[in-house]
C-alpha positions in Angstrom: 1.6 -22.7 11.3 2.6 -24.5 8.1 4.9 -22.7 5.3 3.1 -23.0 2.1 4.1 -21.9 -1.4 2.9 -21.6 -4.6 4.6 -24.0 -5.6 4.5 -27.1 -3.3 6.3 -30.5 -2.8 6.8 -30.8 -6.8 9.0 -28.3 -7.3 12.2 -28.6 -8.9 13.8 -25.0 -9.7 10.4 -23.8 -11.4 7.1 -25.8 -10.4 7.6 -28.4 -13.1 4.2 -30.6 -13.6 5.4 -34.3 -12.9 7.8 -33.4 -10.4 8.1 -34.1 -6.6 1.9 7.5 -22.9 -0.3 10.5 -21.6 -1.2 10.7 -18.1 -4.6 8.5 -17.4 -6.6 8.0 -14.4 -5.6 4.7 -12.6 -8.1 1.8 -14.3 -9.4 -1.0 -12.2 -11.7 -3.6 -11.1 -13.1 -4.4 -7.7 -15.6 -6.1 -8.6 -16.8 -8.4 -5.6 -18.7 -11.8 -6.1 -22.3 -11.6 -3.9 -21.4 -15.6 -2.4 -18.2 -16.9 -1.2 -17.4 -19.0 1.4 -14.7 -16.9 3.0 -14.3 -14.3 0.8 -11.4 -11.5 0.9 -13.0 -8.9 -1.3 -10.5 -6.1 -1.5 -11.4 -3.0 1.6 -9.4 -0.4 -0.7 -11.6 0.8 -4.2 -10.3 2.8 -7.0 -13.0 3.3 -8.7 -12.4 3.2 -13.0 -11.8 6.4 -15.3 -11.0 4.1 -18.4 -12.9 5.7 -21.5 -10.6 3.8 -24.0 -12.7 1.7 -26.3 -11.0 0.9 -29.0 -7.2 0.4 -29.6 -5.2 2.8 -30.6 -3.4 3.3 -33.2 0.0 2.3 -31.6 -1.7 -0.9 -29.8 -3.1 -1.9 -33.4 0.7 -2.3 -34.4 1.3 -6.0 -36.0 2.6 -7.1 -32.5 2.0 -6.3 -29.0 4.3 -7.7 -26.0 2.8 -9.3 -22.5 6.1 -8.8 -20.0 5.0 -10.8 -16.4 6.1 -11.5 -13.3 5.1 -14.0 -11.1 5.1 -17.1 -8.9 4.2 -20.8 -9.9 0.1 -19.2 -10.6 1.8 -17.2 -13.5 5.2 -19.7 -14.6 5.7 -21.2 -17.8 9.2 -22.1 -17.8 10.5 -19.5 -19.8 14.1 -19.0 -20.3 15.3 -15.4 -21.8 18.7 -17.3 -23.4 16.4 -19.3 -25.5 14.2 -19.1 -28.2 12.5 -16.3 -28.4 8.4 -15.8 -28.9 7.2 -15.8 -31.8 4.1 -16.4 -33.7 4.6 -20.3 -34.0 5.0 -19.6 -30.3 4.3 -16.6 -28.7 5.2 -18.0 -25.2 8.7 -18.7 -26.7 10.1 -21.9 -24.7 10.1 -24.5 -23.8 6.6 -25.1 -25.8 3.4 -23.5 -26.2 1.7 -24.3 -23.0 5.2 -23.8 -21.2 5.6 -25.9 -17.6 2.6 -24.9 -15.6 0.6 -25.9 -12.8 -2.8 -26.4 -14.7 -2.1 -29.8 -16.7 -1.9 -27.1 -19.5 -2.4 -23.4 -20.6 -2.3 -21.1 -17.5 -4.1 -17.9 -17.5 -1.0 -16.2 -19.4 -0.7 -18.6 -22.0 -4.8 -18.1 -22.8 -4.3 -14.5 -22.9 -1.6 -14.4 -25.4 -2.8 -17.5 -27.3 -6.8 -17.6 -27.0 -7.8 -14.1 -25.9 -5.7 -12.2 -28.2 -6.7 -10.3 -31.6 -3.4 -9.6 -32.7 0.1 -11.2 -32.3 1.0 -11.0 -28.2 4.6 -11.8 -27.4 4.9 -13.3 -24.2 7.9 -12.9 -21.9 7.3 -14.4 -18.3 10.1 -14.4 -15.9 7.5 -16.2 -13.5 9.4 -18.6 -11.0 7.8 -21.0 -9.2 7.6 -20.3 -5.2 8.9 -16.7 -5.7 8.6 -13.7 -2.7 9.1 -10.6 -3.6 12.1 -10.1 -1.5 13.5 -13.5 -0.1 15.4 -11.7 2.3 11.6 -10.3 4.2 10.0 -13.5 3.0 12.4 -16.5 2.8 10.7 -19.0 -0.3 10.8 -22.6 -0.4 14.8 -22.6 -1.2 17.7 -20.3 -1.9 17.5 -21.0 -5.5 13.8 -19.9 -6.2 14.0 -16.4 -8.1 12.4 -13.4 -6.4 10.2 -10.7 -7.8 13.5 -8.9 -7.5 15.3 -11.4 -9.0 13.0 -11.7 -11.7 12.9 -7.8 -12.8 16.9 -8.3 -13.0 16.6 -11.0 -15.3 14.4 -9.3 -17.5 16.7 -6.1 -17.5 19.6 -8.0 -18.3 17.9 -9.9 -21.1 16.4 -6.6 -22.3 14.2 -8.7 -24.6 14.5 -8.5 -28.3 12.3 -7.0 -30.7 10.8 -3.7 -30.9 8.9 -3.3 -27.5 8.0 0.4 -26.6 6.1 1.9 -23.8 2.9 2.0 -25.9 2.8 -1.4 -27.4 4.2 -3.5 -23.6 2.0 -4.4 -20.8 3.7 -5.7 -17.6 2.0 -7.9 -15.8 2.0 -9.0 -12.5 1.0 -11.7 -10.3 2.8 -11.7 -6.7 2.0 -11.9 -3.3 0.4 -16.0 -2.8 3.8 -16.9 -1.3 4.6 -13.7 0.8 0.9 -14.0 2.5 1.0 -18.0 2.5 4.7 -18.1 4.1 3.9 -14.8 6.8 0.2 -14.4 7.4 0.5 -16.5 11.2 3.9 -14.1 11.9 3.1 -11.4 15.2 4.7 -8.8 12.8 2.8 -9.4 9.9 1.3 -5.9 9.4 4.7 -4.1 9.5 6.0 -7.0 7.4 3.4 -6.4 4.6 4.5 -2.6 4.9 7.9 -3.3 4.0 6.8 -6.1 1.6 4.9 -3.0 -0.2 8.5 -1.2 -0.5 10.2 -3.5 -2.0 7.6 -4.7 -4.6 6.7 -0.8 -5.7 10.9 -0.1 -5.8 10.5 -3.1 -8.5 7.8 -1.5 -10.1 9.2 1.5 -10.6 12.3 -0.2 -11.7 10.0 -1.3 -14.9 9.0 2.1 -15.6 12.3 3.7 -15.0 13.4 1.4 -17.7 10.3 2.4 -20.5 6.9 0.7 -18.5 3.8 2.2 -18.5 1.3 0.1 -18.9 0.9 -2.0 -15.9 -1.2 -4.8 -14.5 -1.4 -5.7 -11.2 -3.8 -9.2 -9.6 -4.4 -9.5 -6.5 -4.1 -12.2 -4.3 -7.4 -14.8 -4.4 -8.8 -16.6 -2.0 -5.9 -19.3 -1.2 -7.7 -20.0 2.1 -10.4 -21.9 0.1 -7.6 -24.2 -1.6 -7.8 -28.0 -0.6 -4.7 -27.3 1.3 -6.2 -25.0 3.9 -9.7 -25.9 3.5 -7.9 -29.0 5.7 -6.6 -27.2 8.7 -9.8 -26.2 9.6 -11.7 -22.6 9.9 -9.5 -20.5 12.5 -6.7 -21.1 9.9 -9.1 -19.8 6.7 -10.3 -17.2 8.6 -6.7 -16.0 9.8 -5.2 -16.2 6.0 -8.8 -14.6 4.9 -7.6 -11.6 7.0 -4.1 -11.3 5.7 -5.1 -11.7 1.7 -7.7 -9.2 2.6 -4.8 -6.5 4.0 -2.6 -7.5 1.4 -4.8 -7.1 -1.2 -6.0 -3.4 0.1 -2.4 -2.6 0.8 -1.9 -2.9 -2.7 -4.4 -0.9 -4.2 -3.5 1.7 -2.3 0.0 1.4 -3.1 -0.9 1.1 -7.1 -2.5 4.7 -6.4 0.1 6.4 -5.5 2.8 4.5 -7.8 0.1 6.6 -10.3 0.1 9.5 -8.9 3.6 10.0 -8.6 5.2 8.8 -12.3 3.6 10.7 -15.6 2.1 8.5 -18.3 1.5 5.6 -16.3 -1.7 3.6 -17.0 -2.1 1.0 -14.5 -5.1 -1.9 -14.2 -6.0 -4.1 -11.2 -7.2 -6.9 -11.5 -9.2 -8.5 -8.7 -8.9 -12.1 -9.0 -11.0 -13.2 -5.9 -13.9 -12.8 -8.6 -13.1 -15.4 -10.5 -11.6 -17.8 -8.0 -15.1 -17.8 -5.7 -17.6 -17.6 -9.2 -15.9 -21.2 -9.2 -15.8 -22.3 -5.7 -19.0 -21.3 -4.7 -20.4 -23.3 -8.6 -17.6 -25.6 -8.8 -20.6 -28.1 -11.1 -21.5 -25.2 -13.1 -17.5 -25.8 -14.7 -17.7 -29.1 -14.4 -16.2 -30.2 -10.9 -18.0 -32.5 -8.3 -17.1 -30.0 -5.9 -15.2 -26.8 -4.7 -12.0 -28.9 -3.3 -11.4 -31.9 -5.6 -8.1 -32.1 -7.0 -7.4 -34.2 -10.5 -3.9 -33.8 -12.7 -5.9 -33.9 -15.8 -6.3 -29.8 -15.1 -10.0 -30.1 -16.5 -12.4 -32.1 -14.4 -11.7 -30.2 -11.1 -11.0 -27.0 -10.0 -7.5 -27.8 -8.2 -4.5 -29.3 -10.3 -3.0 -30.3 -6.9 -4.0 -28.7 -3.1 -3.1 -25.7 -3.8 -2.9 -25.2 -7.3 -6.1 -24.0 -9.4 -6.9 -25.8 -12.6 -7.3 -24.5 -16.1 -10.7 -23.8 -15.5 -9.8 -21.0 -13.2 -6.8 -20.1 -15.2 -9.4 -19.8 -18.0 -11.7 -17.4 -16.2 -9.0 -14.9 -14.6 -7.6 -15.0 -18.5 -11.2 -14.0 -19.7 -11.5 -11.4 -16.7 -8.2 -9.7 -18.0 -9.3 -9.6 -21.5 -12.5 -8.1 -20.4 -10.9 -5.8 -18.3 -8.2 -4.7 -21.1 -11.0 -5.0 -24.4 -10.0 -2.3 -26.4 -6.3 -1.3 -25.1 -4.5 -4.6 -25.0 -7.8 -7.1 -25.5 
């Protein structure tokens, strides 16, 4: 079987376009779309315990701060060392859309600049073609920046300004690349297993260091992407499976991350909703079809063969909003 990332044959370091509080219940969708064409709805259900309504008093403070971690479906190109976000520009560097793989905003860069009703700070230590751990999954090149990697940059950068546990949501994004680059392996259910332990050691890392407030997406369907849509539909149905145990294997993981640390809040976010809502009415966004690709980010639903466009980008942005209306939304 192929390696994929999410990244692909573009990237350069990051995916660069142009280049070859009080204890609460855990919160979280599962919503599952009623078509798809292979669809890897999640097994594992939490079901939501949210009351919250309107923000409180804390989250109405004059700024709130979006901390995520991620691969090239989350990247921007930000570089703690540099300037910082702002309000001219809350995604900080290198310029408000950042260096996605959309032709434009990605789904963090909508949420902190479209979605938002009061002044998000974004700080995305993102890295295109990221693992979690490149040592169980290897990425595309030594130089890519793990999950791991990533929540030691942003402990060493400690970002400034006044970010508390009340007023910070971490966000995360993983998992495309350690699925994409293992799903085909013999050992790939004792692989995820371990995967697990070294993503939740991360995550509780973050709340070691003052998280609280955490969300987590879940992997969509990649195995609709031009890119496997190609190889034909043993090798869909095969990655179908994987994203599916992956995807379960975290939920139940987030569960017991909650049930373990006092005063966590944590959100999942499934984004195989959004992801087939466009695939299976790619014309109702504007798109000839599910699988063509166009640079432009707009006309199709793919940015490249295994990239989604802003029009997804847009509709998992308005599915966390939705999700978070009235604590962070």
């Amino acid at each position: 079987m192929p390696r994929v990332h999410a990244c692909s044959s573009f990237c350069l370091g990051q995916c660069l376009p142009g280049a070859a509080t009080s204890t609460s219940s855990l919160k979280t969708t599962t919503s599952v779309p009623t078509t798809s064409k292979t669809s890897t709805t999640l097994t594992t259900k939490v079901s939501s315990t949210s009351t919250s309504t309107t923000k409180s008093p804390t989250s109405t403070a004059a700024v709130e701060y979006f901390i995520t971690f991620g691969d090239s479906y989350s990247q921007t190109g930000f570089d703690p060392t540099l300037t910082q976000p702002a309000a001219g520009n809350p995604l900080g560097n290198p310029n408000l859309q950042g260096y996605t793989t959309t032709g434009g905003f990605n789904w963090i860069g909508y949420l902190v600049e479209s979605y938002n009703n009061t002044l998000m700070l974004s700080y995305n230590f993102a890295y295109g073609g990221a693992t979690t751990n490149a040592s169980l999954v290897a990425p595309f090149a030594s130089t890519v920046l793990s999950f791991i990697d990533q929540v030691d940059q942003f402990v060493k950068y400690n970002p400034s300004g006044p970010w508390s546990s009340s007023n910070t949501l971490f966000g995360i994004w993983m998992g495309v690349n350690d699925v994409g680059n293992s799903y085909y392996l013999p050992n790939y259910t004792t692989l995820l297993g371990q995967i697990m332990d070294s993503y939740f050691a991360e995550i509780q890392r973050l709340y070691n260091v003052g998280g609280r407030n955490f969300l987590f997406l879940t992997v969509p369907p990649t195995q609709d992407s031009p890119l496997f849509v190609g190889q034909g539909t043993a090798v869909q149905a095969s990655l179908a499976t994987a994203i599916s145990q992956y995807n379960a294997a975290l939920v139940s993981r987030i569960a017991s991350f909650k049930a373990a640390n006092a005063g966590s809040n944590t959100w999942v976010y499934d984004t195989q909703t959004p992801f087939l809502n466009a695939i299976d009415n790619p014309t109702a966004y504007g798109a000839a079809d599910a699988t063509c690709i166009n640079a432009d980010g707009v006309s199709c639903l793919w940015w490249n063969d295994y990239h989604p466009s802003q029009i997804v980008h847009k509709l998992v942005a308005q599915g966390v909003a939705s999700l978070l209306k009235g604590v962070f939304w």
